[in-house]
C-alpha positions, -999 to 999 in steps of 0.1 A, spaced: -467 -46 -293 -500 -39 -293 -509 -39 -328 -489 -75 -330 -511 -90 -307 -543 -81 -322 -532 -89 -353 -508 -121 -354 -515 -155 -334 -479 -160 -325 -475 -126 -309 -499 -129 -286 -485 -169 -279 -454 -154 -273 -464 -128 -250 -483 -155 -229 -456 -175 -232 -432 -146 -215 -451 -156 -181 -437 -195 -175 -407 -184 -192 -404 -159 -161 -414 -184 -137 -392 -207 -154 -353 -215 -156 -347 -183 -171 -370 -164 -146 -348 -181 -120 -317 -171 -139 -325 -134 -140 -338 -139 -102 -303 -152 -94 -284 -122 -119 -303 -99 -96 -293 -113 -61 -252 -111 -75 -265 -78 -82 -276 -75 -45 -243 -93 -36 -222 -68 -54 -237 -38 -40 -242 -48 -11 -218 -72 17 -186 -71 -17 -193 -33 -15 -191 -28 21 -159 -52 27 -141 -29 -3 -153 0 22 -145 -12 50 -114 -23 33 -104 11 27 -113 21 64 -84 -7 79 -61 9 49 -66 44 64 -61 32 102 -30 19 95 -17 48 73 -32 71 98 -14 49 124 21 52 108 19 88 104 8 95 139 42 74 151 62 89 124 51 125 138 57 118 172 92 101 166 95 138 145 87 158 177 107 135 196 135 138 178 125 176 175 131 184 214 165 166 213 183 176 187 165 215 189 194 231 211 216 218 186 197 231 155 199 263 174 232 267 178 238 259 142 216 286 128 230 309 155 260 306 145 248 321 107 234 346 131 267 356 146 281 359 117 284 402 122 294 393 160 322 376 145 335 403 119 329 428 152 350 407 170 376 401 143 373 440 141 382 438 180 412 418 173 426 439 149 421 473 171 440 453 196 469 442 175 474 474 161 502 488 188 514 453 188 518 460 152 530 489 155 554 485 178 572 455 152 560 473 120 551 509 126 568 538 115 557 566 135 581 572 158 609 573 126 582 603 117 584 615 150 623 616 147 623 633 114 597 663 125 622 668 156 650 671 127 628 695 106 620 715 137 659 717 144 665 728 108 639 753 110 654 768 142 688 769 127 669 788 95 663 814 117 703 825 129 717 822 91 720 858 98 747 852 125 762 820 113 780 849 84 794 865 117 803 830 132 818 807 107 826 778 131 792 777 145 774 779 108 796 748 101 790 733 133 749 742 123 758 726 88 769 694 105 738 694 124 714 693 95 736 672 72 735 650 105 698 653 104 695 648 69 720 612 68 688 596 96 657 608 77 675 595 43 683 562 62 648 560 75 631 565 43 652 535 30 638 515 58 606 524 49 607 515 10 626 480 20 595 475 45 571 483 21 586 461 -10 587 432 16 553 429 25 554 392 30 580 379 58 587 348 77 589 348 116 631 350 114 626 383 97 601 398 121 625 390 146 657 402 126 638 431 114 620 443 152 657 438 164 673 462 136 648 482 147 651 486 179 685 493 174 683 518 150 657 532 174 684 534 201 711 546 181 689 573 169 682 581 203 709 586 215 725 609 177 692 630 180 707 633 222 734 639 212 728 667 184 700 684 209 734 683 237 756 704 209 728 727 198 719 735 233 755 742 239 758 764 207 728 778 215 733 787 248 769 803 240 756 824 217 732 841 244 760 846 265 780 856 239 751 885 228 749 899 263 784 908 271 811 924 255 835 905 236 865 902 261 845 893 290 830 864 267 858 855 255 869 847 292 832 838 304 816 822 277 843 793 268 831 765 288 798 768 263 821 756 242 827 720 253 803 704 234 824 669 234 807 665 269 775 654 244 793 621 232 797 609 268 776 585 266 785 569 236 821 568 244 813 551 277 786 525 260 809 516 237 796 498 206 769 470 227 751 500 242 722 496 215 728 454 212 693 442 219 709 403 227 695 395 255 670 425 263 646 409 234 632 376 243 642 347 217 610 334 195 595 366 194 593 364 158 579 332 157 549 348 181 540 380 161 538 362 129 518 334 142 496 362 157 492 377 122 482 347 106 454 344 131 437 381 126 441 372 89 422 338 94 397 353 114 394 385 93 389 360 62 365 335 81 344 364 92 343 382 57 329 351 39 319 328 63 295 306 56 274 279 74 274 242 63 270 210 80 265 171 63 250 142 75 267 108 63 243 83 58 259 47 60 238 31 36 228 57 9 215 31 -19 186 20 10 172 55 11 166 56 -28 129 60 -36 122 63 3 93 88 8 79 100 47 51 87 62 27 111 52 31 107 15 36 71 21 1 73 34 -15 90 8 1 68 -16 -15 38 2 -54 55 2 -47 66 -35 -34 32 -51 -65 15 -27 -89 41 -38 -78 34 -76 -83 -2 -77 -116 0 -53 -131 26 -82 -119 3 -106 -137 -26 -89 -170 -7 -82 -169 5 -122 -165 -33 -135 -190 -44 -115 -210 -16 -124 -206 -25 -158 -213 -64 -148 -248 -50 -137 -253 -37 -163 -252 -65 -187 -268 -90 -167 -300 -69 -170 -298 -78 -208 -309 -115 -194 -339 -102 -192 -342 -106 -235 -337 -143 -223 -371 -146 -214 -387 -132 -247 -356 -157 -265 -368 -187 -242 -409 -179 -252 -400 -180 -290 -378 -208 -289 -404 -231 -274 -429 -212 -293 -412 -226 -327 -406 -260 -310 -441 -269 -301 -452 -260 -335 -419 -276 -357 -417 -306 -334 -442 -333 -323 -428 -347 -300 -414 -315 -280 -425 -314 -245 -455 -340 -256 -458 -360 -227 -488 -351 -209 -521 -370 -206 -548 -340 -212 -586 -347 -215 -581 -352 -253 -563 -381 -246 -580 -397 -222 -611 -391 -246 -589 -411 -271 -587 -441 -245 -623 -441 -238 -627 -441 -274 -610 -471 -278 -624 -486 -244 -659 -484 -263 -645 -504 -293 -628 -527 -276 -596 -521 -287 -559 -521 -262 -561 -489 -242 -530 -474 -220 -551 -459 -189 -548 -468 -163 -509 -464 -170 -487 -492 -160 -459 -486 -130 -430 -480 -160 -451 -457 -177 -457 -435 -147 -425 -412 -151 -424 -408 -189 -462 -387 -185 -475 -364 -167 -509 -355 -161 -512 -322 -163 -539 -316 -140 -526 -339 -112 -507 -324 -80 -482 -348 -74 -448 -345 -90 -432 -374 -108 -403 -390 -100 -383 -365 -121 -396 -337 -115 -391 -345 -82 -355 -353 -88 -353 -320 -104 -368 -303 -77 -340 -318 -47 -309 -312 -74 -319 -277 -78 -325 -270 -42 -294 -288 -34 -279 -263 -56 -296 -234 -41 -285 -241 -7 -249 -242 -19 -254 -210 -37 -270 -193 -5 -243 -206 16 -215 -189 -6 -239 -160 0 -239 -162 37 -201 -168 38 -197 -133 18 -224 -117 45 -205 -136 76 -165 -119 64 -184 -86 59 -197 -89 90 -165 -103 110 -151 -75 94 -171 -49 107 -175 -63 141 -140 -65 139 -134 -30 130 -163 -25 159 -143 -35 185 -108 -18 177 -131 12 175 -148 7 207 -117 -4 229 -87 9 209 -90 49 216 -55 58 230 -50 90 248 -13 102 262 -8 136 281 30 138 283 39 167 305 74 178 322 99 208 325 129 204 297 159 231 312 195 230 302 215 262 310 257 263 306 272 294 322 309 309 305 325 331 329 348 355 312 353 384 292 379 378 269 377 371 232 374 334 236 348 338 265 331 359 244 332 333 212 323 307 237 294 327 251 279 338 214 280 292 210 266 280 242 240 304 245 225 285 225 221 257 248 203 273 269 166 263 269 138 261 297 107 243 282 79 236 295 62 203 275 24 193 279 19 174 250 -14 152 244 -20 128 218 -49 104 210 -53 84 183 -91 92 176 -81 104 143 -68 69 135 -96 45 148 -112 30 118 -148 40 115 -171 5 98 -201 7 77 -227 -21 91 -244 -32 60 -283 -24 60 -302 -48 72 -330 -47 43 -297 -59 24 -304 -93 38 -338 -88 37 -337 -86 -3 -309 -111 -7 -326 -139 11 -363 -130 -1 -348 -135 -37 -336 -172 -25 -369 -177 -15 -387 -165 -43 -362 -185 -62 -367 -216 -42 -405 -214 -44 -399 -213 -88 -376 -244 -83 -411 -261 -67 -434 -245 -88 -413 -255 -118 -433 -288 -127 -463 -267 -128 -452 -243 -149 -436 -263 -173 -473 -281 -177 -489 -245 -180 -465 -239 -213 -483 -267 -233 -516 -252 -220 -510 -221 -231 -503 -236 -266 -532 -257 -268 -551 -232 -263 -538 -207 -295 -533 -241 -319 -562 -264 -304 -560 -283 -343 -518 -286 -335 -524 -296 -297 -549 -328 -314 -522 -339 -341 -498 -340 -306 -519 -356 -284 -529 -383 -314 -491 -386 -317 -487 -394 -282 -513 -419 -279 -498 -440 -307 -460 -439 -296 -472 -451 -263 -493 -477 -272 -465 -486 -297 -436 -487 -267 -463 -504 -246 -459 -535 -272 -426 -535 -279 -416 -530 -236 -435 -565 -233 -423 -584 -262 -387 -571 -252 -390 -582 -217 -401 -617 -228 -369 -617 -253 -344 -608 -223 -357 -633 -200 -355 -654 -230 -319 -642 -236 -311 -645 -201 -321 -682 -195 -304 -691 -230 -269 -676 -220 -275 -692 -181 -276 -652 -168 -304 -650 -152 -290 -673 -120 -262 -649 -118 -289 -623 -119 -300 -628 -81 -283 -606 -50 -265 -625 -26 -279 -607 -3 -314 -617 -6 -302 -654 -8 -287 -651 23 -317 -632 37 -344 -659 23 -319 -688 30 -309 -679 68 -343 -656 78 -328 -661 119 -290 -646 110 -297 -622 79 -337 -617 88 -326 -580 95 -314 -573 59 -350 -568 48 -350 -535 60 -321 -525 33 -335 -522 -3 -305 -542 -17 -319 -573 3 -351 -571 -7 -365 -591 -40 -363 -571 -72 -389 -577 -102 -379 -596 -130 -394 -575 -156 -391 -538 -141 -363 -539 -115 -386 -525 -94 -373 -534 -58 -403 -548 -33 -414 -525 -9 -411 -529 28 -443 -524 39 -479 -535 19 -457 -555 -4 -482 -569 -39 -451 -590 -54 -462 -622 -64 -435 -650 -61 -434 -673 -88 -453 -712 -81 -424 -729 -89 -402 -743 -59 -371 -743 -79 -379 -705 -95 -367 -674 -70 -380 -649 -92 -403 -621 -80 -431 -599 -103 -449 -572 -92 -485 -570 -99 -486 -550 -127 -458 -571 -146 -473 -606 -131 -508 -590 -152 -487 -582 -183 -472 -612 -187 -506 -631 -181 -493 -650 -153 -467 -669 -168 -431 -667 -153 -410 -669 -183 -385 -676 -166 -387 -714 -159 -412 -718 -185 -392 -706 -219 -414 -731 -240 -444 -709 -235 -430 -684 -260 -448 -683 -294 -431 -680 -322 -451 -643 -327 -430 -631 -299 -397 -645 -309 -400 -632 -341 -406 -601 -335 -376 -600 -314 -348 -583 -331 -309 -585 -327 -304 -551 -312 -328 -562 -287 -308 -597 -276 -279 -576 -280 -293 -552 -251 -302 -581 -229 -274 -595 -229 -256 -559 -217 -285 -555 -193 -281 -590 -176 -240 -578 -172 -248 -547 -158 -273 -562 -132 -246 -575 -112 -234 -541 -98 -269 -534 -99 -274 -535 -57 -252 -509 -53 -277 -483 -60 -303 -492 -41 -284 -498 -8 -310 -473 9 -336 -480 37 -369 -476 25 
């Protein structure tokens, strides 16, 4: 850059140039880029943070309820979640007790089932036998009583045959229905008594046999033979089963009817309970009455982390795009060196580019001609006034002036949208402030839970029941305390040197928009001063084109009033209002202090002020026409307007079609023409 600007011309133009560019529109552009800047990270930033904070409150808030609805819930239903698991817990109480049931069925069992005392019947039979084993030396001696011994075993052997018979039909019919448990207990019993009374019966006869042959053995054969022969009366055994008769072993009516029906509804209970305790197993369901709604339904604590993490995902999102928006707004700044060459190339390819301003060079023109006597243009007339500028003058023209109240117009819109976004963040915050400050909730909940059922009992069911309801009984003491602290939301208040730099760049701004007359004027100075020979062919330039509109301006205004009074416009020309203010001064008089009741001049439009008025009124009675001085000077003191005869024939020929054409559209237009000047002045 530095090399550039000592070597080329237009570098170092440019470079100046930079400086009003800065100051300039596109100064007040990258002014304007940096308060959105400020905007963005500043009251936008804070609401997306404070934002988040009213996200996490309410999250935080749901969770909290859902929790305590949880513990609620929790202390009700507890006794009955501890009954259900103890209940897997009792699960090798219940196989003891089913173990208990079965030790207690067994002599139920096996008095309808068992065998043993058939065994017990059988060893008293083998002991018999054994006994007799022992005379079979004497039975050779004693026929009869060896074939009394032989019917005693073959006796003997005819029940234990008949009871093992018994024992394979039991045992091939392991299944039976309660008619046969009843047939089969009453066979047995029976049988039982039947054999009771044989084995009786046989014990009566061997005790006989038994007891003749020890009398027999201790004395001598005739005295035994007349001593020992009432041993031998050993029908005396069968007494009892001649006198029974056959219904001495009918169990009808000693065994209870139904008794069948009992035992093997007792047996199907031990086996249900000995199954159920083998492979019991816990299980419960809940039946939801509307399953479909519960689909995709998560608890409140992921539900709130969901919430933070789709609001933290779009608020990075949002702080990375408008990262990214700063970013490229500070390429603006190349604007300014864009803005600095493209006027740098205008004033040098175009004349008439920004050439509007009356520099020393130009009034050195005019004194110039002053000397000669030729037409000058200073002083300038009224009309001229806000086409050019004098540079060195403090007073803003009418444009720049209208320039200046549009764009500070706009600014104050612009600064209000700015104070609305400050004014939410801070309703926001103060907001947040006060649920903060008077939101804190604290609850102490505190109170003796005790539920205690009492089975008396100790049989099997008081025992099941005891092992279920213990369960029940709970003594709890609750002192539970719960505050929301966690949930309040905690604002950011936005720095106040925020503000400070936000509304010190309006200012700055503003105080560009009012300096931006000036600095437009220092552009062309700048110029000047690197092309002094280009700045003369401008000013030269300038001088001509206004001394040329200067001559065409009058003859035109001569050719529309000529137009005018030709077509019979002009009469239409005057505002009501001023007739009635001129023609009835004591009811309208008041209308002179609104501009569209005051007279207007014929040549400029210009409308009279309301104080130090210089409009001259034309001579004529029958004329209502007003100039002001300047045009009353230009046109020499003639009123056209009721003297049309004064125009030379110069004049009118040098009036041109386009010219009538644009009187004639000026003269329609001038009837609407009150309407914008319905001000007070």
């Amino acid at each position: 850059m530095s090399i550039g600007c000592a070597v080329s011309i237009q570098i170092r133009c440019v470079c100046f140039l930079t400086l009003p560019s800065f100051l300039g529109r596109t100064g007040r552009n990258v002014l304007k880029t940096l308060t959105v800047a400020y905007i963005i990270s500043g009251p936008v930033l804070n609401l997306s943070f404070n934002a988040k904070e009213v996200v996490r409150s309410f999250a935080c808030t749901a969770e909290m309820h859902a929790n305590l609805t949880k513990k609620r819930f929790d202390l009700t239903f507890e006794p009955f979640k501890q009954v259900m698991l103890g209940m897997e817990e009792s699960k090798a109480d219940m196989k003891v007790i089913a173990d208990s049931v079965r030790k207690l069925m067994l002599p139920i069992v096996e008095e309808v089932e068992g065998k043993e005392a058939m065994k017990k019947f059988s060893e008293e039979n083998d002991y018999i036998d054994e006994e007799t084993e022992v005379n079979k030396n004497k039975e050779k001696l004693k026929p009869k009583r060896r074939k009394k011994r032989y019917k005693l075993v073959l006796d003997t052997n005819r029940i234990f045959k008949r009871n093992q018979k018994e024992e394979t039909n039991e045992t091939e019919e392991t299944v039976l229905s309660a008619a046969d448990y009843e047939t089969k207990y009453r066979e047995k019993i029976k049988g039982k008594c039947e054999d009771q009374l044989a084995a009786g019966s046989e014990r009566c006869r061997y005790m006989f046999a038994k007891s003749y042959d020890q009398c027999y053995d201790a004395v001598t054969w005739a005295a035994a033979w007349l001593l020992c022969w009432p041993m031998k009366l050993d029908f005396i055994c069968d007494a009892v089963t001649s006198l029974g008769g056959a219904n001495i072993c009918n169990p009808d009516g000693k065994v209870e009817t139904g008794i069948g029906q009992g035992y093997a509804g007792l047996k199907e209970a031990q086996k249900f309970l000995e199954d159920n305790a083998k492979d019991g197993q816990l299980q419960y369901k809940v039946n939801l009455v509307n399953s479909s709604a519960l689909v995709g339904v998560r608890d409140a604590k992921d539900s709130a982390k969901a919430i933070l993490h789709e609001f933290t995902v779009r608020r990075d999102f949002f702080v990375s795009l408008m990262v990214i928006i700063k970013r490229l707004l500070a390429f603006i700044v190349f604007n300014i060196i864009r803005s600095a060459q493209k006027y740098h190339d205008r004033y040098l390819d175009v004349i008439d580019h920004d050439n509007r301003y009356v520099t020393k060079f130009f009034k050195k023109i005019d004194a110039r001609r002053a000397l000669r006597g030729s037409s000058t243009l200073l002083p300038l007339k009224k009309i001229e006034r806000p086409k050019y500028i004098d540079p060195y003058s403090i007073k803003l023209t009418t444009r720049e002036r209208r320039n200046l109240i549009a764009r500070s117009l706009r600014l104050v819109f612009e600064v209000f949208t700015t104070t609305i976004f400050i004014m939410l963040d801070y309703l926001l915050y103060y907001t947040l402030f006060l649920v903060n400050k008077h939101g804190k909730i604290e609850i102490t909940q505190s109170g003796e839970h005790n539920l205690h059922i009492t089975v008396r009992g100790v049989g099997l069911m008081a025992t099941l029941m005891r092992n279920i309801f213990n369960r029940f009984n709970i003594k709890r003491h609750i002192k539970v305390s719960v505050s929301n602290i966690e949930c309040l939301p905690h604002p950011h208040k936005l720095p106040n040197y925020i503000f400070y730099k936000i509304y010190l760049t309006y200012l700055i701004i503003w105080i560009l928009v009012f300096i931006d007359g000036y600095i437009k004027r220092l552009r062309s100075k700048m110029c000047s001063f690197f092309y002094p020979k280009r700045e003369e062919q401008r000013i030269v330039y300038l001088y001509n084109d206004a001394l040329r509109r200067r001559s065409h301006f009058n003859r035109f205004k001569r050719s529309r009033i000529r137009v005018l009074v030709r077509e019979q416009l002009l009469e239409r020309s005057v505002d009501i209002w001023f007739v009635l203010r001129n023609d009835y001064p004591r009811w309208f008089g008041w209308l002179r202090f609104f501009a569209f009741a005051r007279p207007r001049c014929l040549l400029c439009n210009e409308t009279e002020p309301r104080k130090k008025s210089n409009f001259h009124k034309c001579e004529t009675p029958s004329c209502p026409f007003y100039y002001c001085k300047d045009c009353w000077n230009d046109i020499e003191e003639i009123c056209y307007a009721c003297t049309p005869d004064n125009f030379d024939s110069q004049d009118e020929s040098d009036v041109l079609d386009s010219d009538e054409e644009n009187a004639r559209i000026n003269a329609r237009s001038e009837e609407s023409y009150f309407w914008h000047h319905c001000v007070i002045c």
